[in-house]
C-alpha positions in Angstrom: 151.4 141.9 32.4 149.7 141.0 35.9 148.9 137.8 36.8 144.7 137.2 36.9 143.6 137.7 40.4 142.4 134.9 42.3 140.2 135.1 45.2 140.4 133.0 47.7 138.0 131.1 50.3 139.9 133.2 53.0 138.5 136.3 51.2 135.3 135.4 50.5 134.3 134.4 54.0 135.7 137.6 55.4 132.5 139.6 53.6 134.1 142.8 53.4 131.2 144.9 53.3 131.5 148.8 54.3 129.5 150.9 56.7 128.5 153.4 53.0 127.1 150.0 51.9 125.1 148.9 54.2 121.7 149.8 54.9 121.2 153.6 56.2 118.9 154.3 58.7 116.4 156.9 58.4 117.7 158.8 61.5 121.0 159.8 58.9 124.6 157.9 58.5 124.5 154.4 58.4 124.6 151.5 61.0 128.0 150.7 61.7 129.1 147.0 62.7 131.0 146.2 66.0 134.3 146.1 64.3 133.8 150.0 62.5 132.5 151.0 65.7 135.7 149.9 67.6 137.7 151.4 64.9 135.8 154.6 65.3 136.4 154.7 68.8 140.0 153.9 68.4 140.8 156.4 65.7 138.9 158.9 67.4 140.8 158.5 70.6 144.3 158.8 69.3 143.4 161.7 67.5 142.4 163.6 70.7 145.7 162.8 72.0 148.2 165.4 70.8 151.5 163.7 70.0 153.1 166.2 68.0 156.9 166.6 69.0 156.8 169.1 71.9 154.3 166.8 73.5 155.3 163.5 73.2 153.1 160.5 71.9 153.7 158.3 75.6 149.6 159.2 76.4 148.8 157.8 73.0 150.9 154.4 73.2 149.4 154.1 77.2 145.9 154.8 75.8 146.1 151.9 73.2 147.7 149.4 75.8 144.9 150.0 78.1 142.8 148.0 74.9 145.1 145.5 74.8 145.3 144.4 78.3 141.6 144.7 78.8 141.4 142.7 75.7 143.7 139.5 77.5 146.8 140.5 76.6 149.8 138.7 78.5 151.2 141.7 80.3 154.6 140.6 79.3 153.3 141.2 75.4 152.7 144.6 75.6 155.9 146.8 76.1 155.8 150.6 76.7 159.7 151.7 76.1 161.6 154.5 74.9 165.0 156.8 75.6 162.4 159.6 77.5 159.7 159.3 79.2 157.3 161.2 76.8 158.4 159.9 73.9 157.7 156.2 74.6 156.8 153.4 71.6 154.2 150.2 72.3 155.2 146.7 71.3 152.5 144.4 71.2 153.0 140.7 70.3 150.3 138.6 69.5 151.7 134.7 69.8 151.0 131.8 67.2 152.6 128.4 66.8 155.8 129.7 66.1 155.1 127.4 63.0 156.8 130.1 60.6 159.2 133.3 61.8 157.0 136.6 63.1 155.7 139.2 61.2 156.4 143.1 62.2 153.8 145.8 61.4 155.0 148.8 61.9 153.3 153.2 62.2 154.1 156.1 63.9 151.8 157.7 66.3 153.8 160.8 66.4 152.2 163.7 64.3 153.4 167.0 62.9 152.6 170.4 64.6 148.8 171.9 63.8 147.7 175.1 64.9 144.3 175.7 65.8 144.4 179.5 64.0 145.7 177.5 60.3 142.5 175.2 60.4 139.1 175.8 59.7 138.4 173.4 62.4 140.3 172.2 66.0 143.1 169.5 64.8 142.8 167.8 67.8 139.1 167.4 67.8 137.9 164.3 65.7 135.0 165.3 63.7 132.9 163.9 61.4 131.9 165.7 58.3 130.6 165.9 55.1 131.5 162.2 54.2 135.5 162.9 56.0 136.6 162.6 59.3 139.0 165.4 60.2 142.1 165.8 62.6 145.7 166.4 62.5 146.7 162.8 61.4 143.9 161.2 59.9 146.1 160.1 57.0 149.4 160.4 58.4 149.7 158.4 60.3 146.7 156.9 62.9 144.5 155.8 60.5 146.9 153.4 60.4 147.6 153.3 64.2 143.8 152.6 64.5 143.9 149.7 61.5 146.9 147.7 63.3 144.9 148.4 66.6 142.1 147.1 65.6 143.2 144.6 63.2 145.0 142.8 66.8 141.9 143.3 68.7 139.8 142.0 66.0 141.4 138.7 65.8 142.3 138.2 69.5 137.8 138.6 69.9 138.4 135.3 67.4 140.9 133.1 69.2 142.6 133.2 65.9 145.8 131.4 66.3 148.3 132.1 64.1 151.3 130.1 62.5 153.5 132.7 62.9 153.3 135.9 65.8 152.2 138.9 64.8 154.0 141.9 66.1 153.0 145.4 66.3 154.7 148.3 66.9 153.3 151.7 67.6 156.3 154.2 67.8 157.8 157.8 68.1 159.4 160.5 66.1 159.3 159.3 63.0 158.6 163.0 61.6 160.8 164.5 63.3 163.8 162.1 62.5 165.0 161.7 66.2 166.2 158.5 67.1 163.5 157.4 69.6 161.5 155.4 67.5 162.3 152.3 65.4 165.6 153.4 65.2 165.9 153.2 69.4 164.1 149.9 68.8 166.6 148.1 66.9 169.5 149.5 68.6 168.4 148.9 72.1 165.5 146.0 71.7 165.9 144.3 68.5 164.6 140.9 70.2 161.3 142.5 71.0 160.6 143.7 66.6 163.3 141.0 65.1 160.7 139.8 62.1 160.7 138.0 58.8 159.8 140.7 57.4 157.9 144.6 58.0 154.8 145.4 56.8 154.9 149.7 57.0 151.5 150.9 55.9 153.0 154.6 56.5 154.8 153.7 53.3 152.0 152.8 51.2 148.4 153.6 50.6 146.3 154.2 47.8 145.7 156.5 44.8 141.7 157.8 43.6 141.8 159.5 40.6 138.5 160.9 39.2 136.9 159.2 41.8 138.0 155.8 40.7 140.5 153.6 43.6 143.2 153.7 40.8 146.8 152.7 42.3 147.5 151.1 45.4 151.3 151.4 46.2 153.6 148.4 47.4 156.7 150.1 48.4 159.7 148.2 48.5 162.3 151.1 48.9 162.9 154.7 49.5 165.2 157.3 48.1 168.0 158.3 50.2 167.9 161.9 52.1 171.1 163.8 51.9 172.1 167.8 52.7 175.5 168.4 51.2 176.5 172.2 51.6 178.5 175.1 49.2 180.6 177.2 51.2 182.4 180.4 49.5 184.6 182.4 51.9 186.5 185.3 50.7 188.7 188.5 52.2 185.6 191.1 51.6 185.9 194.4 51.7 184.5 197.5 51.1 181.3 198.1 49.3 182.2 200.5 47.6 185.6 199.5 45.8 183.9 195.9 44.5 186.2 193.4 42.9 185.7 190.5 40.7 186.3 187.8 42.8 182.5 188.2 44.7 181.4 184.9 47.4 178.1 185.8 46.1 178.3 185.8 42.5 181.0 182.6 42.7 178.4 181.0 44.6 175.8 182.3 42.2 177.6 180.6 39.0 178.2 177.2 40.8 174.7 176.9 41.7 173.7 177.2 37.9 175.8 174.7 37.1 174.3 172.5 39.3 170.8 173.5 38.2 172.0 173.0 34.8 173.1 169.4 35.6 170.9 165.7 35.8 172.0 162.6 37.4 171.9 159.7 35.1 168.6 157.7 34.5 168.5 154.4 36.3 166.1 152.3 36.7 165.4 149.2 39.0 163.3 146.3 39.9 160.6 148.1 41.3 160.8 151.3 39.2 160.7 149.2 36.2 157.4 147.5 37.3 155.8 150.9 38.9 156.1 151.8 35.1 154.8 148.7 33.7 152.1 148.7 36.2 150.7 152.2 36.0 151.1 152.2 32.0 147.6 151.5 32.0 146.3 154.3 33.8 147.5 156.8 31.1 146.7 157.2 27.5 148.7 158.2 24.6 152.4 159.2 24.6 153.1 158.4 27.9 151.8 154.8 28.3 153.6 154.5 25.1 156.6 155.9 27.3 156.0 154.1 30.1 155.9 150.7 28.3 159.1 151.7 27.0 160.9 152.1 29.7 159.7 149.1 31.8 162.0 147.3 29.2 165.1 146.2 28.9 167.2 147.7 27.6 166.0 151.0 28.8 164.6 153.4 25.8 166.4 156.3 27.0 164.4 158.6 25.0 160.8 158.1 26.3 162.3 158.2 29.8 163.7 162.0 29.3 160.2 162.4 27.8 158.3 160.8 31.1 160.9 162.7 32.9 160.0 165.9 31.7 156.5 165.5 31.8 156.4 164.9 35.3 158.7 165.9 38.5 157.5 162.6 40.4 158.7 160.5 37.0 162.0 162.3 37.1 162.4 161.9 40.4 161.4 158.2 40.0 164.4 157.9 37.5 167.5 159.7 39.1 169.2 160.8 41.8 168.0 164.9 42.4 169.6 167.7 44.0 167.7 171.0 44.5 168.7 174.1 46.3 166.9 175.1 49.4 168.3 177.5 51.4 170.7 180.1 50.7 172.9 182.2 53.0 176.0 184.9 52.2 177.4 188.5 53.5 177.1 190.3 57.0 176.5 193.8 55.9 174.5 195.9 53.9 178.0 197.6 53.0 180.2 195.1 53.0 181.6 192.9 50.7 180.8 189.6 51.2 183.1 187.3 53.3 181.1 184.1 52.8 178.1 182.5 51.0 177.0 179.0 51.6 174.0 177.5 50.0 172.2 174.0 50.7 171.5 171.3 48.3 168.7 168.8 49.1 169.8 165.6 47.7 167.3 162.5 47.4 169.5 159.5 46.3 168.7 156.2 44.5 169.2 153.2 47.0 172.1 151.9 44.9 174.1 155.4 44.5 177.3 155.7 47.0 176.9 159.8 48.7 180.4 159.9 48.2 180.3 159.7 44.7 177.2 162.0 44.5 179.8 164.7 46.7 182.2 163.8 44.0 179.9 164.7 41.0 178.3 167.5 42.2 182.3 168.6 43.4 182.8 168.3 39.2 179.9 169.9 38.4 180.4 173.0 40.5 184.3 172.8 38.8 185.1 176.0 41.1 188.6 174.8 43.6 187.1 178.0 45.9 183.6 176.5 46.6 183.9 174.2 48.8 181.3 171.0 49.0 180.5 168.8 52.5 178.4 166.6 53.4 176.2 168.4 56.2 173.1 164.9 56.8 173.1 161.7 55.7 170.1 159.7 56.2 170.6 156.1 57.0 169.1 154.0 53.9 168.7 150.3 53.4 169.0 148.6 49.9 165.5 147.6 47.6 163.6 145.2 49.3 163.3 142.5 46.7 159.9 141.3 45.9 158.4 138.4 47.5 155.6 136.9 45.9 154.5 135.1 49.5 153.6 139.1 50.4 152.8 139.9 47.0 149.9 138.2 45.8 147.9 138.2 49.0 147.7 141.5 48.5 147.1 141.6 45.0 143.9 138.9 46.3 142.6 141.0 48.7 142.8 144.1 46.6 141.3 142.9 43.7 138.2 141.8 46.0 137.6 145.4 47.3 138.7 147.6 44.5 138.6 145.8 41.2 139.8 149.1 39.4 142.9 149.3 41.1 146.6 148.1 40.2 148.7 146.7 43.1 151.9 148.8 41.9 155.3 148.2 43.7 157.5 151.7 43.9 160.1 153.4 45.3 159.3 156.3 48.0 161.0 159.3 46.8 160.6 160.4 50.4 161.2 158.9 53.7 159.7 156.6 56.4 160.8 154.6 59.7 161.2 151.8 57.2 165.1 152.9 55.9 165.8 152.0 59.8 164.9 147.9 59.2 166.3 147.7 56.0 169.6 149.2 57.1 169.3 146.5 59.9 169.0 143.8 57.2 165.1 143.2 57.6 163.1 143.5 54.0 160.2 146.2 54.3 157.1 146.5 52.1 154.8 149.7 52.5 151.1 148.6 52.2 148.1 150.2 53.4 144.3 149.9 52.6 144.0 153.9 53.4 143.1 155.3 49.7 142.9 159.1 49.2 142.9 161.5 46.6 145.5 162.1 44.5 144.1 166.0 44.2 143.3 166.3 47.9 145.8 164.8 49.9 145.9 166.9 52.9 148.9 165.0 55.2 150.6 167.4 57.1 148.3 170.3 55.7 145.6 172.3 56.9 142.0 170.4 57.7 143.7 166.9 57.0 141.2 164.7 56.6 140.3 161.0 55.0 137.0 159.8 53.6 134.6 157.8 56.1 133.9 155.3 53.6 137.7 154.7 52.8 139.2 154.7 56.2 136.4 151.9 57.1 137.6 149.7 53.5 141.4 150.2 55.4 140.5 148.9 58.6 139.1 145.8 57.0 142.0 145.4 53.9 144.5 145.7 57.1 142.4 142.8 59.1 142.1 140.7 56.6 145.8 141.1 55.4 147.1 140.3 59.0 145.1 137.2 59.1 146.2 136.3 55.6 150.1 136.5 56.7 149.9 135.0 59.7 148.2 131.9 58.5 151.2 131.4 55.9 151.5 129.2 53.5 
């Protein structure tokens, strides 16, 4: 069960009020404070600046250190560095007491590719709509850009002085997986990000269901992303004398096997409580399930059932690997000479790839099909839970959305943050950003977030930056 929420002083003095809920004005939307307005102006801004990968996002980071400096930022704490020059990241520190060890936050500014002729509207044109502001990355990833942005500027306007320093970093290529982001970071300036810990909003975020602020993720790890490959080469031949021994159809049978075949269930510390957590958001067989499985020992029969019932829960559960791309022959009349087929894998932080390449090597039980290892992503191990990061959280989430349950989990997909926890650095994903679970539009056509929430995230991400820093 969850501990009660406490709210504390700090909380309650920050008065966390939203633009929907203040008074409107009869000329239409309604009066925005200084603070939304900044954050308007910010998010706005980086969303006019194209930073998909054939541009670069160098204009964006310059744009945003342009705020920082005008805002009295030491030169010397804002850093624009990278391996080219369009693809440049933005480290800003913020300096406290040096009381307690600093404090990374970490998003990309880098988006992926939008064309004008897929949208209904321009993606790089911020627009305001219908309750929903609209532009390619509005929920992945500047939303969060403008939070950090604003969260720093927002406290600096304070002379808030922190026990601990607050560093941001703004970076590249995190969609694209090229090294010129975090991972050049810690590789080449690991002084300038070395942190207690990360906070990664790209990692978290929020879950309305039904219109209800129902979830709101704490992610403490991320599955593994590996490509292994099946190759079948053969003598071929003529068409038209076929034999038995066919690249293809050998091919063909070990990829059923492998469809046929599930990793084990395993569960760990942060699965466990994602279940516990979220158990009472469902009804009827599968809270039951999920209840059960939360336990230890694990009830291995409601977690097949939770795993049936849902691709995330399975995924949640075990290590997958799916076919994805599928290749063979080199004529129309010819028998095939080879036939190679890739197999998305998406580990569990604990399981060793080379014993995934030896299972699926068992499972495809063929001597003539041979199985490599085309991509391993780098991964770091579960970020244990710390309750100093935890519960402040859990505080300030239970002031602004009563209904929702502060839910650690596991990514089954990726983020910058596998880079700091290879390196040794714990990572927790949390964002204030909510959005539908129905209607998420990240890296989709007319992406888009609600007014109303992105304004709630700006303030959650304040209010947890002052929270941290002031330590305990």
């Amino acid at each position: 069960m969850m501990k009660p929420f406490v709210i504390w002083p700090l909380v309650l003095a920050l008065a966390i009020p939203v633009a929907i809920a203040q008074a409107q004005s009869p000329a239409g939307p309604p009066a925005l404070n200084a603070h939304q307005k900044l954050a308007r102006e910010v998010f706005k801004e980086l969303i006019e600046i194209n930073t998909t990968l054939n541009v670069g996002s160098t204009k964006a980071a310059e744009a945003m250190a342009v705020r920082f400096r005008a805002a009295g930022f030491a030169e010397n704490d804002i850093r624009i560095l990278g391996p080219q020059p369009q693809h440049m990241n933005l480290v800003v520190r913020y300096r406290g007491t040096g009381a307690l060890r600093p404090i990374l936050f970490i998003a990309h500014l880098d988006v992926v590719e939008a064309l004008r002729q897929d949208w209904t509207v321009d993606p790089f044109t911020f627009l305001e709509r219908d309750g929903h502001f609209y532009g390619r990355g509005t929920t992945d990833d500047k939303c969060d850009d403008a939070a950090l942005v604003t969260g720093l500027l927002r406290l600096k306007k304070e002379g808030f002085v922190p026990r601990r320093d607050i560093i941001v970093a703004l970076t590249e290529d995190e969609e694209n997986g090229n090294a010129n982001g975090v991972e050049w970071l810690l590789a080449n300036h690991r002084d300038l990000i070395d942190a207690d810990y990360c906070i990664n909003p790209d990692g978290g975020g929020g879950q309305i269901k039904n219109g209800v602020h129902a979830i709101m993720d704490f992610q403490t790890s991320e599955k593994l992303y590996f490509d292994y490959q099946l190759l079948v080469t053969n003598k071929g031949g003529h068409s038209s004398r076929p034999v038995r021994d066919n690249a293809i159809y050998r091919l063909a049978a070990a990829l059923t096997r492998v469809a046929n075949y599930e990793f084990p269930i395993r569960l760990n510390e942060t699965t466990r409580m994602f279940f516990e957590r979220t158990a009472g958001q469902e009804k009827g067989q599968t809270r039951s399930d999920m209840m059960a499985v939360a336990k230890t020992p694990l009830d291995t029969a409601a977690a097949l059932r939770l795993a049936k019932s849902s691709p995330y829960y399975n995924a949640l559960m075990r290590t997958t690997c799916v076919a994805t791309m599928l290749s063979g022959g080199h004529a129309e009349n010819a028998l095939p000479q080879s036939a190679r087929a890739n197999l998305n894998c998406r580990m569990l932080p604990d399981d060793s790839p080379d014993d995934v390449k030896a299972m699926l090597t068992s499972v495809v039980a063929d001597s003539q099909v041979a199985v490599s290892c085309l991509y391993a992503s780098p991964g770091g191990p579960l970020t244990p839970l710390r309750n100093d990061v935890l519960e402040p959280v859990e505080r300030l989430a239970a002031s602004m959305w009563p209904d929702a349950v502060v839910t650690p989990m596991m990514s089954t997909g990726g983020s910058d943050g596998r880079f700091l926890r290879l390196a040794g650095m714990p990572v927790y994903g949390v964002s204030g950003m909510f959005v539908d679970i129905d209607d998420n539009r990240a890296h989709g056509k007319d992406e888009w977030i609600g007014v109303r929430e992105f304004y709630e995230g700006i303030d959650f991400m304040y209010a947890l930056m002052k929270d941290l820093a002031s330590g305990s």
